[in-house]
Backbone as JSON Lines, residues from 0, in Angstrom:
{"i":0,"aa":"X","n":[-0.83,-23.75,4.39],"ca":[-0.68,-24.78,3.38],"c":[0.42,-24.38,2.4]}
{"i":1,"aa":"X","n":[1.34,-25.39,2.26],"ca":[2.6,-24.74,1.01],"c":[2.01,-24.7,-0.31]}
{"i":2,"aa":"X","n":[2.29,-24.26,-0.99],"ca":[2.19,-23.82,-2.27],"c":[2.78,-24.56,-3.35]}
{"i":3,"aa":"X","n":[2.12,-25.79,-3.65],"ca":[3.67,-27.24,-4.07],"c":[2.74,-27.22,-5.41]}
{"i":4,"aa":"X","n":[1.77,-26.53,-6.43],"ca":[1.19,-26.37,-7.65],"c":[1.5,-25.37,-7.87]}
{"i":5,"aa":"X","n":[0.77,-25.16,-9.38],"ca":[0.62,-23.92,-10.62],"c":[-0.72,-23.18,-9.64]}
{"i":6,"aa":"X","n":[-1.7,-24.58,-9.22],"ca":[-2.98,-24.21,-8.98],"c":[-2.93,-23.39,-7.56]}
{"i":7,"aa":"X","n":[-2.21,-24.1,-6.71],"ca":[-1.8,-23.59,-5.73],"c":[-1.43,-22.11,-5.75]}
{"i":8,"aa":"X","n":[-0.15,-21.68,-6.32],"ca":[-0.07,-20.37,-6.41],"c":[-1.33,-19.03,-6.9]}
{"i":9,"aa":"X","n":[-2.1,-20.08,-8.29],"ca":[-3.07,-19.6,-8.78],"c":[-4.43,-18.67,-7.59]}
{"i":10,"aa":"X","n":[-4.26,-19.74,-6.9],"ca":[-5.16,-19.79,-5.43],"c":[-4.87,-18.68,-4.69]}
{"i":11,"aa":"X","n":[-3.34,-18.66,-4.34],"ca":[-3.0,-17.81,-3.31],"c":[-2.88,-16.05,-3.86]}
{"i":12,"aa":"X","n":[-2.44,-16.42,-5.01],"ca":[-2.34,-14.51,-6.05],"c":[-3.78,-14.46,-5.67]}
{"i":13,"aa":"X","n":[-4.96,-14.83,-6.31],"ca":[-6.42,-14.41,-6.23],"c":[-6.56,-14.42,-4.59]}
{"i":14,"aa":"X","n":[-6.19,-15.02,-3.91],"ca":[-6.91,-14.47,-2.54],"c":[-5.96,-13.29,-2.09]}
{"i":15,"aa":"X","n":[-5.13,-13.31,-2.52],"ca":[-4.45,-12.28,-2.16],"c":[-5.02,-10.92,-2.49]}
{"i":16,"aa":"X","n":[-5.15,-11.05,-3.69],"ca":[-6.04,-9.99,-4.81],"c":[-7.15,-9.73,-4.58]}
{"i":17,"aa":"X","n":[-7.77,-10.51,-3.97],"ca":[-9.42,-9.88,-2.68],"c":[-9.06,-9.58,-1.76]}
{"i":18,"aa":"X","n":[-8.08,-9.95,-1.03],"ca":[-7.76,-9.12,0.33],"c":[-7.83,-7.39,-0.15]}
{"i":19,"aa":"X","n":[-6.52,-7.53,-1.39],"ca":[-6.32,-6.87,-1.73],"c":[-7.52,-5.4,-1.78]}
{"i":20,"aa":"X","n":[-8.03,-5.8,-3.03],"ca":[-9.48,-5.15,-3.54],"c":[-10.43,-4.67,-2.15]}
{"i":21,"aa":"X","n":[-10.62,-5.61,-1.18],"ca":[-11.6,-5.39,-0.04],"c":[-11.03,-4.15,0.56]}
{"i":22,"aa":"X","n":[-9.65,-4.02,0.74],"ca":[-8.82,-3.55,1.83],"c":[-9.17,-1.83,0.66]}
{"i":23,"aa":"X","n":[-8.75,-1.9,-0.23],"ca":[-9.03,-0.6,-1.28],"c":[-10.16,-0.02,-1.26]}
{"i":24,"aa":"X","n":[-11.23,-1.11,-1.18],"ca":[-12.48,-0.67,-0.92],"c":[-12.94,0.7,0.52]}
{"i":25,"aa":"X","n":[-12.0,-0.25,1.59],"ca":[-12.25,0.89,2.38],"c":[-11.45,2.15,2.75]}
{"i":26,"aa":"X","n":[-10.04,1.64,1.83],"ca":[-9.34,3.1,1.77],"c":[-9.66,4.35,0.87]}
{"i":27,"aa":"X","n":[-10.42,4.11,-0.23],"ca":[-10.55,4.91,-1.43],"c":[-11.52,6.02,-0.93]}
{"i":28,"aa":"X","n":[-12.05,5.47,-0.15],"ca":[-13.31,6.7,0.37],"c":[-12.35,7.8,1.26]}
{"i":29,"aa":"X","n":[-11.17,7.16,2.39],"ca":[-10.49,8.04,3.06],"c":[-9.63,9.0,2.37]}
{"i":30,"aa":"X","n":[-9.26,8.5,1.13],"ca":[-8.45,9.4,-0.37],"c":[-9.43,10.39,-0.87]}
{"i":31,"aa":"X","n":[-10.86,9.66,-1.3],"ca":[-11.52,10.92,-1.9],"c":[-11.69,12.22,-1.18]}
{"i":32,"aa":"X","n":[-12.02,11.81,0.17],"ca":[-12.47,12.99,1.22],"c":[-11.24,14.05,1.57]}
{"i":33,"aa":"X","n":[-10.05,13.01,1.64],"ca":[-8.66,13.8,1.98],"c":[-8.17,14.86,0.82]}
{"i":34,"aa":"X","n":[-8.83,14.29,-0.63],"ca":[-8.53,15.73,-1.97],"c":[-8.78,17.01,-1.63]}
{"i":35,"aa":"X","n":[-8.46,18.02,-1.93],"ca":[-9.23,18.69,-2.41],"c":[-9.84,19.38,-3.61]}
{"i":36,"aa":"X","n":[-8.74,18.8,-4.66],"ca":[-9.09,18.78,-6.01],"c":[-10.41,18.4,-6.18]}
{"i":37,"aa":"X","n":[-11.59,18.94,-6.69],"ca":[-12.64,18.3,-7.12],"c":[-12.34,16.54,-8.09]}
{"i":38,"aa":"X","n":[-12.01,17.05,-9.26],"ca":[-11.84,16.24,-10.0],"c":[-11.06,14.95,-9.39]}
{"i":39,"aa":"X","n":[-10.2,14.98,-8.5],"ca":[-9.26,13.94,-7.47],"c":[-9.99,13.4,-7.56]}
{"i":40,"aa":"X","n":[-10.84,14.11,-6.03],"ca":[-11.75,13.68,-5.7],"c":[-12.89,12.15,-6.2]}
{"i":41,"aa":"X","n":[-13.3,13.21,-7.2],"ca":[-14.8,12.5,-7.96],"c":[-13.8,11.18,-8.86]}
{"i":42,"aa":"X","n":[-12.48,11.4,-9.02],"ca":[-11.83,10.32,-9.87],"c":[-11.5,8.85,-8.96]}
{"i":43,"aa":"X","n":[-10.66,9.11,-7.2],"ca":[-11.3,8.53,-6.95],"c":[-12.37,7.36,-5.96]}
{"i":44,"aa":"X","n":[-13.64,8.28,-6.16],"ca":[-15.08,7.62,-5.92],"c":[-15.37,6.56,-7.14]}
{"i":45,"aa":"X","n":[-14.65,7.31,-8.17],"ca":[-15.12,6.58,-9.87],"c":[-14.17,5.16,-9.77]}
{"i":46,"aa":"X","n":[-13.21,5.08,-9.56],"ca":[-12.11,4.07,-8.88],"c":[-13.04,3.03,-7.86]}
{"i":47,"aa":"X","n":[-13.41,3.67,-6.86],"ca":[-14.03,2.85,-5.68],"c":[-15.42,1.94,-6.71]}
{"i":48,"aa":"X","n":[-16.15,2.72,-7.56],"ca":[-16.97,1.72,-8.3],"c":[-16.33,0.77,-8.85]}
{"i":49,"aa":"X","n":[-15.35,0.88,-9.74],"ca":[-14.73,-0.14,-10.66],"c":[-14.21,-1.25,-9.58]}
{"i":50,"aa":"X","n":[-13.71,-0.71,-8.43],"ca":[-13.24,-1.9,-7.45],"c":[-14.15,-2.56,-7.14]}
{"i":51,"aa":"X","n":[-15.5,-1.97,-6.39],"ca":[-16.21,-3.23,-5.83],"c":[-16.54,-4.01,-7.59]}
{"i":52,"aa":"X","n":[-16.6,-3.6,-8.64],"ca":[-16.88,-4.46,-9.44],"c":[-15.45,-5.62,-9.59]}
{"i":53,"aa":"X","n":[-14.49,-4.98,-9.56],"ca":[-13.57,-5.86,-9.7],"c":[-13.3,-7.36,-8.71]}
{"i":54,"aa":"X","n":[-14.17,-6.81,-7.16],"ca":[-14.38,-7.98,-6.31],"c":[-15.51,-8.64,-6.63]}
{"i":55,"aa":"X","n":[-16.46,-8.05,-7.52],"ca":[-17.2,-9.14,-7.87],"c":[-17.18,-9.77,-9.14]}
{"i":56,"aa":"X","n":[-15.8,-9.32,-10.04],"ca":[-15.13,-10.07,-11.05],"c":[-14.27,-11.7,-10.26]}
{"i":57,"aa":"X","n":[-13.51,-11.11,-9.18],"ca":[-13.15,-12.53,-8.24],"c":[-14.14,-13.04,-7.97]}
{"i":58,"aa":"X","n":[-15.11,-13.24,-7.69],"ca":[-16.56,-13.95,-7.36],"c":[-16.47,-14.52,-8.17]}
{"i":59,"aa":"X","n":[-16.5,-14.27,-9.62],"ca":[-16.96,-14.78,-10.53],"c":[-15.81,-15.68,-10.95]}
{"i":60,"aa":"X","n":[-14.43,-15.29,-10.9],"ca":[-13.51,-16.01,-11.46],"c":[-14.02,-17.62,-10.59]}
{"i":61,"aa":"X","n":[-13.88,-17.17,-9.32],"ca":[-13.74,-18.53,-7.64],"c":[-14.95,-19.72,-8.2]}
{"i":62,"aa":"X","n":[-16.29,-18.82,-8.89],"ca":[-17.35,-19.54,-9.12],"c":[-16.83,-20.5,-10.53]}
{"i":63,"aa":"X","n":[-16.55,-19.96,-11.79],"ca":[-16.22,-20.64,-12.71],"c":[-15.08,-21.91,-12.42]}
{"i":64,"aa":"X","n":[-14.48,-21.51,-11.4],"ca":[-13.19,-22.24,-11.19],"c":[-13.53,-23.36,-10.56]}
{"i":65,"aa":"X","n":[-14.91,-23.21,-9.79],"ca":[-15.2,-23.99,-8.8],"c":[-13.41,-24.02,-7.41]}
{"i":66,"aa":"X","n":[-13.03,-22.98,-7.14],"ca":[-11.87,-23.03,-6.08],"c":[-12.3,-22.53,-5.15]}
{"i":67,"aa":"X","n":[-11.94,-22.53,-4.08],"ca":[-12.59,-21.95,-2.38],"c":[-10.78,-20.99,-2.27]}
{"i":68,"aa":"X","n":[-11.23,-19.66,-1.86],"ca":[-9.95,-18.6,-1.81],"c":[-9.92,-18.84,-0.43]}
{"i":69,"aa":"X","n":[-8.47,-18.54,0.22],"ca":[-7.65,-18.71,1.3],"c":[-8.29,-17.12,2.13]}
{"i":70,"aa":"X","n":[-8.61,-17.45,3.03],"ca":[-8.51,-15.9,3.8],"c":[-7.67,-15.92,5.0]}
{"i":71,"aa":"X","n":[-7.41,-14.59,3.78],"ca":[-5.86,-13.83,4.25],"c":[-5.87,-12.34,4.07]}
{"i":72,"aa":"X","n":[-4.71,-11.65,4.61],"ca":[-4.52,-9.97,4.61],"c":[-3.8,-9.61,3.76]}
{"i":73,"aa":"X","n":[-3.88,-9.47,2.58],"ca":[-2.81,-8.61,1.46],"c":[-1.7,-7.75,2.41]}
{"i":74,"aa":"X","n":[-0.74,-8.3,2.83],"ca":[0.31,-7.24,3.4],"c":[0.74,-6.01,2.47]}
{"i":75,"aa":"X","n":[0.88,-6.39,1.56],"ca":[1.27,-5.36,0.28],"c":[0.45,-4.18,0.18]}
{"i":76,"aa":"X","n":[-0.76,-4.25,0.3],"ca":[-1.97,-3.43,-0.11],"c":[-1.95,-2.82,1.57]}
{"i":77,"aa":"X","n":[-1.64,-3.02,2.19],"ca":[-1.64,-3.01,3.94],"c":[-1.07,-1.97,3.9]}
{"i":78,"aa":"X","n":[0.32,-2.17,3.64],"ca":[1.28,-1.42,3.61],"c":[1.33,0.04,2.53]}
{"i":79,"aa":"X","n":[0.67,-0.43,1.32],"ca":[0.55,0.76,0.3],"c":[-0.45,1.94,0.87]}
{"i":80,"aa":"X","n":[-1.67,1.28,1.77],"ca":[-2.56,1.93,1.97],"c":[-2.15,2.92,3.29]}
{"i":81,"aa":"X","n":[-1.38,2.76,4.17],"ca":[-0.28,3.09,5.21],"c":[0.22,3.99,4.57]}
{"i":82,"aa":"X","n":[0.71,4.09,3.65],"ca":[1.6,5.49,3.1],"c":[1.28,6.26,2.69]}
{"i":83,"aa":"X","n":[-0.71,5.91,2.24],"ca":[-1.79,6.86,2.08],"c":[-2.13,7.66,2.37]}
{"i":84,"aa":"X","n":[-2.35,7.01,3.97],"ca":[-2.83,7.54,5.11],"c":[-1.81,8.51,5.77]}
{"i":85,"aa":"X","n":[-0.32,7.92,5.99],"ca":[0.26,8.89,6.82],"c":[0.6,9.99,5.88]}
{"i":86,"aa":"X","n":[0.57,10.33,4.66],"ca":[0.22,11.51,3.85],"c":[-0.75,12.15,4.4]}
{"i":87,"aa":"X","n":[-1.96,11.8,4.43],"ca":[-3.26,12.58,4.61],"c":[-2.79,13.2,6.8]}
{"i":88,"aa":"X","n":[-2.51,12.11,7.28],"ca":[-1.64,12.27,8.66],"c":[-0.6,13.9,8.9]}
{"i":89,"aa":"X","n":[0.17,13.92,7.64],"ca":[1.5,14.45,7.55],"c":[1.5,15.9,6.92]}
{"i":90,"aa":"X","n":[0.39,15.95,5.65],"ca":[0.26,17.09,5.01],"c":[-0.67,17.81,4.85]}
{"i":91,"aa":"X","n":[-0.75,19.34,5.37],"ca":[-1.38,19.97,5.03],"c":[-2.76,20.01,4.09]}
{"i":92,"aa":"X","n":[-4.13,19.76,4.31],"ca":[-5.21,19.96,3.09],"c":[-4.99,20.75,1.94]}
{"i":93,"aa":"X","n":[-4.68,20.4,0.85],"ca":[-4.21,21.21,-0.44],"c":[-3.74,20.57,-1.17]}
{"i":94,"aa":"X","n":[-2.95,21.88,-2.17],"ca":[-2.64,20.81,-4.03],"c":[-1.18,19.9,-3.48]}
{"i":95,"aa":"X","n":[-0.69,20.05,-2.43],"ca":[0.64,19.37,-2.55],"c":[0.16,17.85,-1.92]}
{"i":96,"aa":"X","n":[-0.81,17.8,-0.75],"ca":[-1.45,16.59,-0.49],"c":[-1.93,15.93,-1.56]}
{"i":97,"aa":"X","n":[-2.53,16.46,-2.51],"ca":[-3.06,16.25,-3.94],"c":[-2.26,15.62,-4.82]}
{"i":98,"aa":"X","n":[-1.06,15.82,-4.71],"ca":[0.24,15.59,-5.1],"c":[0.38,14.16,-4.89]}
{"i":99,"aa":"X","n":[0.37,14.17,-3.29],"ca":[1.28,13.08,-2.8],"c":[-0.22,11.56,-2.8]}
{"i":100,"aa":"X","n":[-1.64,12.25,-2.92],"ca":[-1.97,11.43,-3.13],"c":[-2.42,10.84,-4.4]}
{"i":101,"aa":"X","n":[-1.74,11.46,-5.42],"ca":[-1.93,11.0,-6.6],"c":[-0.7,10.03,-6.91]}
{"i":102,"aa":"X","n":[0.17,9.99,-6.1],"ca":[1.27,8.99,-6.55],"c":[1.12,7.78,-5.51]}
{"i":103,"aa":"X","n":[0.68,7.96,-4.39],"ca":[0.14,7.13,-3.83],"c":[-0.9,5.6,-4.08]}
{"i":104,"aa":"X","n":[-1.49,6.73,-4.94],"ca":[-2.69,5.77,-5.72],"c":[-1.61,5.4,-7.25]}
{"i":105,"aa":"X","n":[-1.07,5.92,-7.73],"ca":[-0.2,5.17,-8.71],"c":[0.95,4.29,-8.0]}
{"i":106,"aa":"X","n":[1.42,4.08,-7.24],"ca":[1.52,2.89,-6.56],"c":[0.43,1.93,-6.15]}
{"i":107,"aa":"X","n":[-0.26,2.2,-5.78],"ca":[-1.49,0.8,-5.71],"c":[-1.51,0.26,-6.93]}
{"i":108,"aa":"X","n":[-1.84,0.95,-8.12],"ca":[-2.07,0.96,-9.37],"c":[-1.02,-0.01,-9.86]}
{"i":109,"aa":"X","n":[0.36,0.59,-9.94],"ca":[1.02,-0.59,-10.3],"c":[1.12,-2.14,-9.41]}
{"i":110,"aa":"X","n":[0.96,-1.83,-8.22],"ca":[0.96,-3.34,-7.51],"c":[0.0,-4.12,-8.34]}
{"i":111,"aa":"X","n":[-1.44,-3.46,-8.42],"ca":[-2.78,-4.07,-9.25],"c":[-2.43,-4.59,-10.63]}
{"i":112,"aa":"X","n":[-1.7,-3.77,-11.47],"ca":[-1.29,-4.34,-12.63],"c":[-0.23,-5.21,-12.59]}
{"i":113,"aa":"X","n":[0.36,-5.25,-11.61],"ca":[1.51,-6.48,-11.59],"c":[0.8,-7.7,-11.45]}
{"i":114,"aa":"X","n":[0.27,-7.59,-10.37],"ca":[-0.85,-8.64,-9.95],"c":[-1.86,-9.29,-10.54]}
{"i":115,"aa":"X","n":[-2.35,-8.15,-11.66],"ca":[-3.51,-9.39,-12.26],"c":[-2.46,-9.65,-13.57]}
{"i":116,"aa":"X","n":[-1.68,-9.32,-14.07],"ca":[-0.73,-9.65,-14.87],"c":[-0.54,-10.8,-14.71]}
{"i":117,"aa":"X","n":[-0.07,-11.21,-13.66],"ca":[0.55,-12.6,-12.96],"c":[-0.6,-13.49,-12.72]}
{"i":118,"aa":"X","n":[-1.66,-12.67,-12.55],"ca":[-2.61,-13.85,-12.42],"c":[-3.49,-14.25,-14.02]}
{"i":119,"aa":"X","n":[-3.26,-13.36,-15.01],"ca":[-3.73,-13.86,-15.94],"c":[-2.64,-15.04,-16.45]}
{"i":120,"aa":"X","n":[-1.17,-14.81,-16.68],"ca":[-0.69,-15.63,-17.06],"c":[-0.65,-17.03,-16.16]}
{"i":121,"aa":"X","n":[-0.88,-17.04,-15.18],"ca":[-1.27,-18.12,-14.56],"c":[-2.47,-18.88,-14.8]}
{"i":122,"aa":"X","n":[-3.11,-18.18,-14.58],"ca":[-4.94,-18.4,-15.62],"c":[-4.95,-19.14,-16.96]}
{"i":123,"aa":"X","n":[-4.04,-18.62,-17.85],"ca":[-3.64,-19.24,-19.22],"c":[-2.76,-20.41,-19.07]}
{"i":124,"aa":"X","n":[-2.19,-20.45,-18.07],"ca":[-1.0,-21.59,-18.11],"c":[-2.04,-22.66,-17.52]}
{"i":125,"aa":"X","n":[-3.05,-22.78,-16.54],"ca":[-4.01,-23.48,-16.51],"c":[-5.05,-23.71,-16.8]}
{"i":126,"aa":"X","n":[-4.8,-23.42,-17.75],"ca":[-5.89,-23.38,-19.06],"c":[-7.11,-22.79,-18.73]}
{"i":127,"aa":"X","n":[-7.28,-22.06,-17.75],"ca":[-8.58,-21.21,-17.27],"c":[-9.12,-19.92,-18.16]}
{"i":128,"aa":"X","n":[-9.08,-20.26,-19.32],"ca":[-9.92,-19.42,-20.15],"c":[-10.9,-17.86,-19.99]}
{"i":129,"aa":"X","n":[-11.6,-18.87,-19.46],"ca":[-12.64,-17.7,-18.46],"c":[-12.13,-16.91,-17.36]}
{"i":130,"aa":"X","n":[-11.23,-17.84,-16.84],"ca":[-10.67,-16.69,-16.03],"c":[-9.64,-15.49,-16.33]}
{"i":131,"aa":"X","n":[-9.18,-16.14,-17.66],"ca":[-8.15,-15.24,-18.33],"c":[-9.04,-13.55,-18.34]}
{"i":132,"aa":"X","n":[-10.41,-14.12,-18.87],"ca":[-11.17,-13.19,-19.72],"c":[-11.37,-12.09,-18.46]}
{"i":133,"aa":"X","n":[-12.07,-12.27,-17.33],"ca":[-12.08,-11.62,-16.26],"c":[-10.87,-11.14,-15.25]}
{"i":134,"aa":"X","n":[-10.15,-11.88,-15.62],"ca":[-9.11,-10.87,-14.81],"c":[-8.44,-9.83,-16.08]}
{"i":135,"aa":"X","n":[-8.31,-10.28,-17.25],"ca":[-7.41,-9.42,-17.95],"c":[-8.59,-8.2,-18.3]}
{"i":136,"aa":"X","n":[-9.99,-8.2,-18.13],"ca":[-10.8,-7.1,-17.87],"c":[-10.49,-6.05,-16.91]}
{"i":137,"aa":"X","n":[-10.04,-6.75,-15.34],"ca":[-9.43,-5.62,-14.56],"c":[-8.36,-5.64,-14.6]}
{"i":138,"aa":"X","n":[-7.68,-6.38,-15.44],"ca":[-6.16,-5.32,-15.52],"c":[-6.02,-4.37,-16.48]}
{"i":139,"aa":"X","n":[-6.97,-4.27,-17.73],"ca":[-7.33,-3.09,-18.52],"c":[-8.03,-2.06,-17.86]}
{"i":140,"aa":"X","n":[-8.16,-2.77,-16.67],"ca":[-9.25,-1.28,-15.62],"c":[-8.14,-0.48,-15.11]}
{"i":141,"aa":"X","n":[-7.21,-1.24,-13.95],"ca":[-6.43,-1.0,-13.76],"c":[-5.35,0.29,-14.14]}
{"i":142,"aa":"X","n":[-4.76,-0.37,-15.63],"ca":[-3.96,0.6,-16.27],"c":[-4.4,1.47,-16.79]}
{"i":143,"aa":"X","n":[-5.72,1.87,-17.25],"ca":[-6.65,2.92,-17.76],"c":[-6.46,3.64,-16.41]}
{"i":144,"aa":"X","n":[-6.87,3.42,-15.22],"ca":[-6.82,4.29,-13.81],"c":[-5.5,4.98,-13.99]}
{"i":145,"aa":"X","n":[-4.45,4.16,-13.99],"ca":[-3.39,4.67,-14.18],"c":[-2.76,5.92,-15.17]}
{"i":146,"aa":"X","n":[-3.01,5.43,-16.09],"ca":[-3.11,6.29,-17.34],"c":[-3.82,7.5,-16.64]}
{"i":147,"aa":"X","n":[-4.92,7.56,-16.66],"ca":[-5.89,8.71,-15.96],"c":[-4.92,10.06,-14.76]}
{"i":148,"aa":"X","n":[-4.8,8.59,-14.08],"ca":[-3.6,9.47,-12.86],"c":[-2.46,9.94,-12.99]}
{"i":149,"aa":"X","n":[-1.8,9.46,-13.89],"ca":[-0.59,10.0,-14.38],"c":[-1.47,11.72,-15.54]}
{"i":150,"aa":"X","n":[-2.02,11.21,-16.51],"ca":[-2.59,12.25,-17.25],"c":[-3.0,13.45,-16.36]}
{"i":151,"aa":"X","n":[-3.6,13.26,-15.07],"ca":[-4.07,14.38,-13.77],"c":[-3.05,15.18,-13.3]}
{"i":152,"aa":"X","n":[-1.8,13.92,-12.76],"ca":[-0.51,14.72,-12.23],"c":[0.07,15.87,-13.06]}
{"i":153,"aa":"X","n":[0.36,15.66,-14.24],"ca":[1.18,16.42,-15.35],"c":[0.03,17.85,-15.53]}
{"i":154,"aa":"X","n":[-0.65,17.32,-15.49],"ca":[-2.02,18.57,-16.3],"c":[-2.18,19.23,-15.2]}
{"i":155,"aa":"X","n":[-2.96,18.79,-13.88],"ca":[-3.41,19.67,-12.99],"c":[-2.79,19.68,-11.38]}
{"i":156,"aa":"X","n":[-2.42,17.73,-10.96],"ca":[-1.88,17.84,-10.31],"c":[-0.68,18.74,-9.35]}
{"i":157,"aa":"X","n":[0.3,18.16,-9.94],"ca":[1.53,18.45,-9.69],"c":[1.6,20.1,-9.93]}
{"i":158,"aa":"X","n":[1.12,20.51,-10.49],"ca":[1.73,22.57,-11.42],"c":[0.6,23.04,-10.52]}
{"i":159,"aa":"X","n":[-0.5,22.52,-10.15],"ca":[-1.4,23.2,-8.58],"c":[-0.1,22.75,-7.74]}
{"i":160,"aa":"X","n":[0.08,21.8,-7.14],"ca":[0.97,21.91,-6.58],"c":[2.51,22.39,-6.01]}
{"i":161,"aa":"X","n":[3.04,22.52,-7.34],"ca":[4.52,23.55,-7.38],"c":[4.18,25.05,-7.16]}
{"i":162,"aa":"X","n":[2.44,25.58,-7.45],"ca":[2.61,26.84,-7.61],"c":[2.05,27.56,-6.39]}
{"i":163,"aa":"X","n":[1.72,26.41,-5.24],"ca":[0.33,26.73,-4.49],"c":[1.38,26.74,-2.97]}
């Protein structure tokens, strides 16, 4: 179906953004196990909670909206999660894998904040209120993760890694 609305696009970012989320859902567990940083690790499993909540923040947006989402495959998230994996594929168990999967996941991170970015201002431009309120909830999730992961790299990440 083309995309010839505001609502339309509105439609297609959010289904995109559950593909999205679903597809994270089942990569985040293959990231935690692949750490070996404890803290990675347990950071994130803590991630994998906030996501399935965040798919059942889309529930909630689809319900208020009364809209039916398109199912489809987030190529983007496809692809991010691919470069995850062939890390965990490519490198050695240790702080430099640790490394590579902490920037890994700060790429998802920013796709996520681009994304509900775009979908809040879309949300507001159609006057979807409520939906503003729930998505701009996980995009404060989002960049807090971020924040977090960047704060990990500098502190423990990366300097386990250069020294190991």
């Amino acid at each position: 179906m083309a995309r010839k609305t505001l609502e339309d696009l509105f439609i297609h970012a959010l289904s995109d953004m559950y593909s999205a989320e679903k597809q994270l859902t089942k990569a985040l567990g293959k990231l935690s196990r692949a750490a070996t940083n404890e803290q990675l690790s347990q950071a994130f499993e803590t991630h994998l909670q906030e996501t399935h909540g965040q798919v059942e923040r889309i529930d909630q947006v689809v319900e208020k909206c009364g809209i039916r989402l398109k199912r489809m495959k987030c190529a983007a998230m496809e692809g991010l999660i691919e470069e995850g994996e062939e890390l965990i594929d490519e490198i050695e168990k240790g702080p430099v894998l640790d490394a590579g999967l902490i920037g890994a996941a700060q790429k998802v991170e920013h796709y996520e904040i681009a994304s509900y970015g775009t979908l809040c201002a879309l949300a507001k431009q159609l006057g979807r209120q409520e939906a503003v309120t729930l998505l701009k909830e996980t995009l404060e999730e989002e960049k807090a993760t971020d924040k977090k992961l960047t704060e990990f790299a500098e502190k423990v990440g990366n300097p386990q890694a250069k020294n190991g």
